[in-house]
Each structure stands twice: as structure tokens, then as C-alpha cells.
C-alpha distance (Angstrom), angle and dihedral (degrees) to the residues before:
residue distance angle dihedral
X1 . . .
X2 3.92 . .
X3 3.56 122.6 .
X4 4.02 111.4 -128.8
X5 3.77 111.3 -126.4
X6 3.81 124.1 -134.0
X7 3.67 122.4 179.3
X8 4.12 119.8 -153.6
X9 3.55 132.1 -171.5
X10 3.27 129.6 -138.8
X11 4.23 128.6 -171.2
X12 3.88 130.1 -158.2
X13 3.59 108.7 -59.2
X14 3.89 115.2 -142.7
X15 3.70 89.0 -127.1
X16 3.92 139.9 100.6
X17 3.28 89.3 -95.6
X18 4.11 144.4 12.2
X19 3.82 112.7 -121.3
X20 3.66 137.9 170.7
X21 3.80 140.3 152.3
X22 3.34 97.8 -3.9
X23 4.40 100.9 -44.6
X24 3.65 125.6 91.1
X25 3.59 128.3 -169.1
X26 3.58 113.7 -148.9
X27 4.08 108.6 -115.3
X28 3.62 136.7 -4.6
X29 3.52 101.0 -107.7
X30 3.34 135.5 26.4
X31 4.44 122.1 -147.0
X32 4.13 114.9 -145.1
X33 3.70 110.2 -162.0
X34 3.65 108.3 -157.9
X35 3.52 90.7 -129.2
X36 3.42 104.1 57.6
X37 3.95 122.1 81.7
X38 3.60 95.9 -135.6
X39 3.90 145.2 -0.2
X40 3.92 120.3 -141.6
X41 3.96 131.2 -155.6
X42 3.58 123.0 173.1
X43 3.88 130.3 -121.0
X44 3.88 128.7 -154.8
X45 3.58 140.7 170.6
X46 3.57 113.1 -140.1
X47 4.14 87.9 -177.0
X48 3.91 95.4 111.9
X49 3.64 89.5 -168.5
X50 3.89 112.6 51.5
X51 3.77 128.9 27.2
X52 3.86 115.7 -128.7
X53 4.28 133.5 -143.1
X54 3.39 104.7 -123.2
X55 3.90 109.7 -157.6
X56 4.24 106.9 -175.8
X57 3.83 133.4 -171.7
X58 3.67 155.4 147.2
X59 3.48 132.8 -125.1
X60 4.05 148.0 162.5
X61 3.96 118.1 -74.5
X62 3.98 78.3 -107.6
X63 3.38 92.8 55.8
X64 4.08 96.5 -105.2
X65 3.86 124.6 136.7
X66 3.47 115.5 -80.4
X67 3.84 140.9 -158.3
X68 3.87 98.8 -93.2
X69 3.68 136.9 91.7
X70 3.44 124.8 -154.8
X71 3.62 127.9 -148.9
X72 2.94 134.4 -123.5
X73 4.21 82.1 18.5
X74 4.06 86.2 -170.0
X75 3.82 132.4 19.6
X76 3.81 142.6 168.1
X77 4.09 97.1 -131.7
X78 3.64 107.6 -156.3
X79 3.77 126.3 -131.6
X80 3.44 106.4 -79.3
X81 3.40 103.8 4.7
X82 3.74 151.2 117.3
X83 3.73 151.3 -140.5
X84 3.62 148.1 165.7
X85 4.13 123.3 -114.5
X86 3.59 115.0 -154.8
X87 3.33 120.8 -150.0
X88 4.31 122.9 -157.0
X89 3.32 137.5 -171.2
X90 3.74 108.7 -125.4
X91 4.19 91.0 171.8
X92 4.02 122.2 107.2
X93 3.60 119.8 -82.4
X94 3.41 106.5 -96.9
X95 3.91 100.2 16.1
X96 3.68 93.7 122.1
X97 3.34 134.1 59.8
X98 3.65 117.1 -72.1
X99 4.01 94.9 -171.1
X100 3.77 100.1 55.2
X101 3.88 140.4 17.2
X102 3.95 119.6 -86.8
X103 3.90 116.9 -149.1
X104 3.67 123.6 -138.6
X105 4.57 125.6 162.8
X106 3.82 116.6 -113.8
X107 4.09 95.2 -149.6
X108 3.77 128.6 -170.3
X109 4.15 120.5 -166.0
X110 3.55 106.8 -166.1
X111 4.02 126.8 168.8
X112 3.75 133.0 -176.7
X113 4.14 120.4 -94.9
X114 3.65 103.5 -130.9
X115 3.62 124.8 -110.0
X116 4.13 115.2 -114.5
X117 3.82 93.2 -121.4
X118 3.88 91.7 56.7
X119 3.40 105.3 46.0
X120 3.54 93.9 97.7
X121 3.75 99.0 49.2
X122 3.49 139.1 75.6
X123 3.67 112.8 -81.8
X124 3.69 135.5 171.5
X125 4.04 105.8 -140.1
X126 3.90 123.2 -162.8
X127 3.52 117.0 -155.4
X128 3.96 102.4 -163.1
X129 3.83 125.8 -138.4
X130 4.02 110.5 -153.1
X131 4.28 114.6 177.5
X132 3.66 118.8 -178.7
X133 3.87 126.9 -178.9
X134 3.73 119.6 -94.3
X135 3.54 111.6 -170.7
X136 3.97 125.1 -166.9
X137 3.42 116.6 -137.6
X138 3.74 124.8 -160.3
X139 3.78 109.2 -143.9
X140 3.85 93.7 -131.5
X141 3.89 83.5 75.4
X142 4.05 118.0 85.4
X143 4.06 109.7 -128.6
X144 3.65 81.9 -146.0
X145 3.70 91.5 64.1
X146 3.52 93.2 55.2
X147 3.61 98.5 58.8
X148 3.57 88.1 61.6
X149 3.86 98.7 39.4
X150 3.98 93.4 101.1
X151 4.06 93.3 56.3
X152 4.29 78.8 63.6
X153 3.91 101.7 63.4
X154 3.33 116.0 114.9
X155 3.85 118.7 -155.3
X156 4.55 138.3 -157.4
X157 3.22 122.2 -173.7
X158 4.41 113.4 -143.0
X159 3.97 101.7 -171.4
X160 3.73 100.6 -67.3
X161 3.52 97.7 -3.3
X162 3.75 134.1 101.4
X163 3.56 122.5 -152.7
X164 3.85 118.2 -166.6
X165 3.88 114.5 -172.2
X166 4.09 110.0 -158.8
X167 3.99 102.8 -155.4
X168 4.10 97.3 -175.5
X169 3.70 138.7 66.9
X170 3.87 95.5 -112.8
X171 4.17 118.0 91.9
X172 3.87 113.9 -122.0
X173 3.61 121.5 -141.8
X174 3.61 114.4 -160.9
X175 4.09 114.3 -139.6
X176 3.93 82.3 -175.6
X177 3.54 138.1 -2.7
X178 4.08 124.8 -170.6
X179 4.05 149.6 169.5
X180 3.40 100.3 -148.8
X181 3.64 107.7 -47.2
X182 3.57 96.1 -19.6
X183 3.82 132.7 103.7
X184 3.68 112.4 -130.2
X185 3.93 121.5 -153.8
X186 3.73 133.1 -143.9
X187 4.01 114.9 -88.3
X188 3.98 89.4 -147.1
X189 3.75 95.9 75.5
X190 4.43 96.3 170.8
X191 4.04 80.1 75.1
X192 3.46 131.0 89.5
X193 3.75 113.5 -109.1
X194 3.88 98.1 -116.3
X195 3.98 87.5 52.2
X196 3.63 93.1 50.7
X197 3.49 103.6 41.2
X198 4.42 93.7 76.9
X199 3.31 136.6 70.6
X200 3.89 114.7 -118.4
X201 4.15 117.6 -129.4
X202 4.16 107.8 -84.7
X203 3.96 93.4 0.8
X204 3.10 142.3 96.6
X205 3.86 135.3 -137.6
X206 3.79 137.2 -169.7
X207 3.45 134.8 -128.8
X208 4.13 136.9 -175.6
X209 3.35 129.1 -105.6
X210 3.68 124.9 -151.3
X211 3.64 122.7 -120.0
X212 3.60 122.0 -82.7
X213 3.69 91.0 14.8
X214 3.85 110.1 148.0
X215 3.92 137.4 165.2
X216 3.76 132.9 40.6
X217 4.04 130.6 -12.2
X218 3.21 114.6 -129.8
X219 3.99 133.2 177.5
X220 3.56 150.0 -176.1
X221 3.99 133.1 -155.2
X222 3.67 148.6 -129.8
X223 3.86 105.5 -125.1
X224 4.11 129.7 -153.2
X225 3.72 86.5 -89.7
X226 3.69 97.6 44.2
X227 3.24 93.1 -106.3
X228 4.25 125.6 130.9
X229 3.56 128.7 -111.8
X230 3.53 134.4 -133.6
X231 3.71 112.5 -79.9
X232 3.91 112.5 -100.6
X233 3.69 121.8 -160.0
X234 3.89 138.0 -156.4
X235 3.94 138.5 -178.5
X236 3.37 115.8 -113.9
């Protein structure tokens, strides 16, 4: 009998790790110093019944090839088991910007191996898309600086619209972002939430704020480790 294919998505998760269906990559982001030859985060499958192919990647924020190869690029991941992928940059020296970070997604396709005794049934089988951030980081910039580059932004509010200037080099990730008690959402609605929700280095973005919303913004971050910053706070 064939098995009927279904494809999910899955975005960054604002945990310490991204899981589903049995695989879990091991953070949510991934830093690439310029000056390192490689960058490693590990893969398991916690499924204790079926082993998974793993297919991993990297590409543009519009989805075009970029500079990085990823081994192993396909794997049969045991149950129970773990390795590492390493991730290279295969690019020109000096192709990227050396005054800012550049943002690329890390993504992992895994799907289920199919027990003997249901081969020959019907069977609905997922094959699950993970993407994490992987930013490149020029070594010219202090990692120090960038845990601090979310205490920098600088906000305006326009009517129902929030304005959030990033001065530095580093990409901020907001864990939450609020007018007084309110959640505001991005204005750019054709990207994906986890895209949308940062501020890119020397740019600014905009995002919309609900109605009747009044008081002060205030926001929290995504750190190197995945972990969340202190919530910062500004008059508008």
C-alpha cells in the first residue's frame, strides 16, 4: 500500500532546544565567527522506536543557495542516537559583510523510517521541516557587544505604528515586544513570524500596534544561547 505524504513546517522555537517527531536539534540559533573553519550543533532522535533521514542545509533568508556546506548533508539517525552537523563556509573571504552580521537558516528535514509491520498499510507520513538562525559573525565585532545590542534600540511611535531603529551590527531577536500591556505584531505580514519578529543591523523595521494600546514599549531578547534578556523599557 502507499504511504500518503504530508509535509509540515516548523519555525524557531523560543526554547533550549528545537524538537519535533522524534529529532531535536540542539539550540535555536546557531553563531558563525568568521574566523573559525566550522560551527557544530548536534542532532538526536529521541524516537526510540524508528530511525529518521536527516537531510540538512543552509540557505538565503529568500530561500536561495548559500555559501555553506553542511555535513553530513543526509543521514539515517538511529533510534536513540546522536550526532554532530558541521556546518562550513565554502564563500570567498571577504564576500560578506565585514561591518555587520548577515543572516542565513540552518534547516533540518527529517522523516520517520517505517516500521516492518506497517509497510503494507495505510499510513500518513510527516516529513518535518525544522530552520534555525545561523548568523555570520565578522570577527571585527565584540560578542560582548552583542549581548547588549537590544538595550540600544531606539523606538517612535506614527499612530498605530511602531518604529524600532537598530543602531549596531548585531541582529536582535525579540522574545517579547509590547505597548503597554499589549503585544504588537509585525507590519510585513508575507514573512514568517520568526523572520519578522528582529530588528536587522543599522535598520529599522515596523511593527503594528493594536488599537487602544497606550503607554511604554517595552521588549525582551533572544540571546547567543537562546536564552531571554531582561526586559528593557522606553517612553514613547
Amino acid at each position: 500500500m502507499k504511504l500518503i505524504p504530508a509535509i509540515l513546517l516548523v519555525g524557531s522555537l523560543l526554547t533550549s532546544v528545537t524538537a519535533w517527531g522524534g529529532i531535536v536539534v540542539g539550540g535555536t540559533r546557531l553563531i558563525y565567527p568568521d574566523n573559525k573553519n566550522e560551527v557544530q550543533i548536534s542532532l538526536s532522535n529521541k524516537d526510540l522506536h524508528s530511525r529518521h533521514l536527516v537531510q540538512s542545509w543552509v540557505n538565503n533568508t529568500d530561500d536561495s543557495k548559500a555559501p555553506f556546506i553542511v555535513t553530513p548533508p543526509l543521514i539515517k539517525l538511529d533510534e536513540g542516537k546522536e550526532t554532530l552537523l558541521h556546518v562550513i563556509y565554502a564563500g570567498d573571504s571577504g564576500a560578506l559583510p565585514q561591518n555587520k552580521e548577515s543572516l542565513f537558516w540552518l534547516n533540518v528535514k527529517s522523516v520517520a523510517g517505517v516500521p516492518d509491520e506497517l509497510k503494507d498499510k495505510n499510513r500518513l507520513q510527516l516529513a518535518v521541516h525544522t530552520r534555525i538562525k545561523l548568523f555570520w559573525r565578522p570577527s571585527g565585532l565584540d560578542h560582548h557587544d552583542a549581548s547588549s545590542a537590544y538595550e540600544k534600540l531606539t523606538f517612535t511611535r506614527a499612530g498605530n505604528t511602531l518604529h524600532v531603529n537598530n543602531p549596531t551590527p548585531f541582529y536582535v531577536s525579540f522574545n517579547a515586544l509590547k505597548v503597554g500591556d499589549r503585544d504588537v505584531t509585525p507590519a510585513d505580514k508575507s514573512v514568517a513570524e520568526a523572520a519578522a519578529m528582529m530588528a536587522a543591523p543599522f535598520a529599522s523595521a515596523s511593527f503594528v500596534i493594536p488599537a487602544g494600546a497606550s503607554g511604554a514599549v517595552t521588549w525582551s531578547a533572544i540571546n547567543d544561547f537562546g536564552g531571554v534578556t531582561k526586559v528593557a523599557r522606553q517612553p514613547l
